[in-house]
N, C-alpha and C positions, 0 to 999 in steps of 0.2 A: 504493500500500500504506500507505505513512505521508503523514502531512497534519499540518502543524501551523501554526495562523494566528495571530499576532500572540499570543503566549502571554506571558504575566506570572504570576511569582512573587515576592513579596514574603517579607523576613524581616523583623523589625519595618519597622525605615527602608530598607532593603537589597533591593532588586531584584537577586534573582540571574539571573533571566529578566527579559529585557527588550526584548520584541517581537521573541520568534523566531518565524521564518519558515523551514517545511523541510518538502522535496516528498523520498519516498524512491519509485522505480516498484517494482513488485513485479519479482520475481526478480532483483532489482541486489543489489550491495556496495557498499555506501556509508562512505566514511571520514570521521569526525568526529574533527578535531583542533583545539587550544586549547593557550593555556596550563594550570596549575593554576590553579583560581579561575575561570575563562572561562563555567561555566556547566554543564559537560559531563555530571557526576553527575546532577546537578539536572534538566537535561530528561530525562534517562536513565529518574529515577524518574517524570515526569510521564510516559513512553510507557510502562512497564511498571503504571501505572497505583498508584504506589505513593503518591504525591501530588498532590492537586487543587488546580488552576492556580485563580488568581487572578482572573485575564481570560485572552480567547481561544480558541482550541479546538485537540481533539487526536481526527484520526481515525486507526482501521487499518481497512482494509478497507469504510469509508466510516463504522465504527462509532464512536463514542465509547467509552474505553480505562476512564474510570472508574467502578469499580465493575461491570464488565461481564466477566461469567464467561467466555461463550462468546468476545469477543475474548481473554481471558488465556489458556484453553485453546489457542490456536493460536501462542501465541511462548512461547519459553523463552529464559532471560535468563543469565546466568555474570557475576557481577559480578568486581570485582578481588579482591575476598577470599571465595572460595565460603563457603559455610555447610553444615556434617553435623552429624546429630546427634551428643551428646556418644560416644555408645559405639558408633556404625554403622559398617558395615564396607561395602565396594561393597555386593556383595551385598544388604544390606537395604536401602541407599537401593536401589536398583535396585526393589526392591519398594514402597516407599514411589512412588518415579516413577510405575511400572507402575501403581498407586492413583491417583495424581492426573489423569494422561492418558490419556483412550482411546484417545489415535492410535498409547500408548508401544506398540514394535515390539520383542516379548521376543528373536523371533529374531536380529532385528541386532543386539540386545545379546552374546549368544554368539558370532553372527558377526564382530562388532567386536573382539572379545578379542585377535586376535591381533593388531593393533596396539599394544596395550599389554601387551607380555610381561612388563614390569616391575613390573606392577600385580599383588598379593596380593589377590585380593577377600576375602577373608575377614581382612583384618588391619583392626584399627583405621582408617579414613580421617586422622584426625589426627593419626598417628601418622608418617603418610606424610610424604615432604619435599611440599615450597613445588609443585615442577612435577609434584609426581607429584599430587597432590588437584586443578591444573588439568586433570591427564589425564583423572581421572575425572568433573570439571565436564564436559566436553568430552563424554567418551562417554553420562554420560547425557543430556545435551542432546539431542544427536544422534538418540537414540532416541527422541525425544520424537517426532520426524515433524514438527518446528513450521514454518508458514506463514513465520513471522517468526521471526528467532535475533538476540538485543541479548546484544553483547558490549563488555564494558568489560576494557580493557589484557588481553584475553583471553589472550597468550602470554607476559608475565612468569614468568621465570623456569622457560622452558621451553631446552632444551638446543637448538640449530643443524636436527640432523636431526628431532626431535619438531616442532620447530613448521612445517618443511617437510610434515610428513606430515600433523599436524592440516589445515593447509592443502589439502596434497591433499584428504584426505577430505571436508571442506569445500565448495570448487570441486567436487566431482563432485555433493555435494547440491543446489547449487545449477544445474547444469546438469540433470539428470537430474527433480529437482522443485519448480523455480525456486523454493526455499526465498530470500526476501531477508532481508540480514543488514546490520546496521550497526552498524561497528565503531569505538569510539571508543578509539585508541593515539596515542601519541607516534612512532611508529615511523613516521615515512613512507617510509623506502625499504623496509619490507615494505607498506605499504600501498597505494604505486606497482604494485607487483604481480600485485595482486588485485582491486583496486577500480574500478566500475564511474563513478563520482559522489564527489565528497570538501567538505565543507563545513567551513570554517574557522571557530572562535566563539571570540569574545572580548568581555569585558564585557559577557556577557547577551546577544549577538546570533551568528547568522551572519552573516558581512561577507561570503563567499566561498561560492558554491554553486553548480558547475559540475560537469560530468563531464570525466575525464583529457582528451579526446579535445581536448575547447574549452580546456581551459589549455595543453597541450602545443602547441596549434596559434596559442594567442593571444600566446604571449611569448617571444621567440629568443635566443639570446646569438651572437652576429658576432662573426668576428675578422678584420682587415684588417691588414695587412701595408702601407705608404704611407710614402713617401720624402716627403710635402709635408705632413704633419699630418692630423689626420681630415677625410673630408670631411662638410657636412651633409648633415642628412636632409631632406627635407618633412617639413611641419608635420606631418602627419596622423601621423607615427609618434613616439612617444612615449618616450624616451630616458630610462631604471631607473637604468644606472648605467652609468659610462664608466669605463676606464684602462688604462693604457698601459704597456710593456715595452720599452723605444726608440722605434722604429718602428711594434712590434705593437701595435694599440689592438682592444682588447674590449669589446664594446658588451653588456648586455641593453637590447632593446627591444620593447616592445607593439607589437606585428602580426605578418601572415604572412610567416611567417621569409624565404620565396624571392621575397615583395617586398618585404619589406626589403633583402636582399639584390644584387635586380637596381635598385633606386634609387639603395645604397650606389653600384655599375658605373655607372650612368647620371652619378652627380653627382662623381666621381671621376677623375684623367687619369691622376696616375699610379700606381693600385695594380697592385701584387706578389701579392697573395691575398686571395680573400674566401671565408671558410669558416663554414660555419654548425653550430655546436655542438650537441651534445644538453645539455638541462637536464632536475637531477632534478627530481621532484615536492619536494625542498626547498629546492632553489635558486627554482622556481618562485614557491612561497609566500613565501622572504625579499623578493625583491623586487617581489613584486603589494603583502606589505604597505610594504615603501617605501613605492612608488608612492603609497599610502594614508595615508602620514605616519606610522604604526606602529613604534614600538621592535622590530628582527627580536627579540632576546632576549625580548619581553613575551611575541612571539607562539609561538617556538618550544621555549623552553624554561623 
């Protein structure tokens, strides 16, 4: 669905892009996270087609994104700070959408209502607070029918149960008409959740472009329990970070957790316990960037 090769943007001396490289397949969730500064806007605007790169290329659907009507027609975008006009109320954006998109879908507009009980269509939109105008980002999005859905920090300042529900609604579109969506938040334990592929960018690049399945599966945290100190590994596994509790030493290490595990047993005499931990998807990323020589703070907050 998305394609993006070797992409450069310059600002006078300043490469905010800087040979990014990013595969999204169609009907996934893809998370994109960074620090601030990392890049993340900035390619945002090269796929929604708002700025033209420098060097490199940008396809959707095999098409070139700039200047190209009929790719824009097929995604809809909700940035961090939506945009209405000065005096619209749902309602006439809703007609405004309806104008712009042939795919918009008036009925699921009506039928979507009643997830937002709290939305007045007829008041001012800017009048609305901070979550209630992403509520209506959201819903007309939604109706839009798009191919492609680019959301940036999409559920700031949405309440615990609204942003479970957007999400629901969400995952159903994307199951029902493999709408793909990629999401660029800070939030990675909502992004854990959802996400099919997560690409980490920092200083103009992606360094990290895997789906959950290969990083949960590539990097494990141990914990052994040893009356005689730790014992080693083999070379071939690669050792993030070690420390100890007494006795108890916790290991993250690169590879498959249940051969790390039975090597721990093999090179071992006298362990008490080997148990092998779940890691979040943020424990993951602090220490894949270690591994990489990365400040975690540069990268996570």
């Amino acid at each position: 669905m998305i394609e993006v090769n070797n992409l450069i943007k310059k600002f006078g001396d300043f490469r905010a892009l800087d040979g990014v490289n990013m595969h999204v397949a169609s009907g996934n969730i893809y998370g994109l996270v960074g620090p601030n500064g990392a890049g993340k806007s900035t390619l945002i605007r090269h796929l929604t087609g708002v700025y033209r790169q420098d060097a490199g290329e940008i396809f959707i659907d095999g098409a070139p994104v700039y200047e190209n009507k009929q790719v824009k027609a097929q995604m809809a975008y909700i940035p961090d700070e939506p945009f209405y006009f000065l005096q619209a109320d749902t309602l006439e954006m809703m007609r405004y959408f309806r104008g712009m998109y042939e795919s918009f879908d008036e009925k699921m507009f009506y039928r979507l209502q009643e997830f937002f009980p709290g939305i007045d269509m007829k008041r001012n939109i800017r009048r609305l607070s901070k979550g209630m105008q992403k509520q209506v980002a959201f819903w007309l999005a939604l109706c839009c029918r798009p191919k492609l859905l680019i959301l940036d920090e999409p559920l700031d300042g949405l309440d615990p149960v609204m942003r479970k529900q957007i999400w629901t609604i969400l995952m159903s579109e994307v199951a029902e008409r493999r709408t793909t969506v990629l999401v660029s938040s800070h939030n990675l334990r909502e992004l854990e959740d959802v996400c099919d592929h997560v690409g980490i960018m920092n200083h103009g690049k992606i360094i990290i472009e895997r789906s959950l399945f290969d990083l949960h599966g590539n990097i494990s945290k141990i914990q052994v329990a040893c009356q005689t100190g730790m014992p080693k590994l083999p070379k071939e596994f690669e050792v993030l970070h070690m420390s100890n509790s007494g006795r108890v030493y916790t290991m993250i290490v690169k590879g498959n957790p249940r051969e790390v595990a039975a090597a721990i047993q093999t090179e071992g005499d006298h362990l008490a316990i080997v148990d092998i931990l779940p890691l979040t998807l943020e424990e993951i990323f602090i220490y894949e960037m270690g591994g990489l020589g990365y400040e975690v703070k540069d990268i996570l907050f």
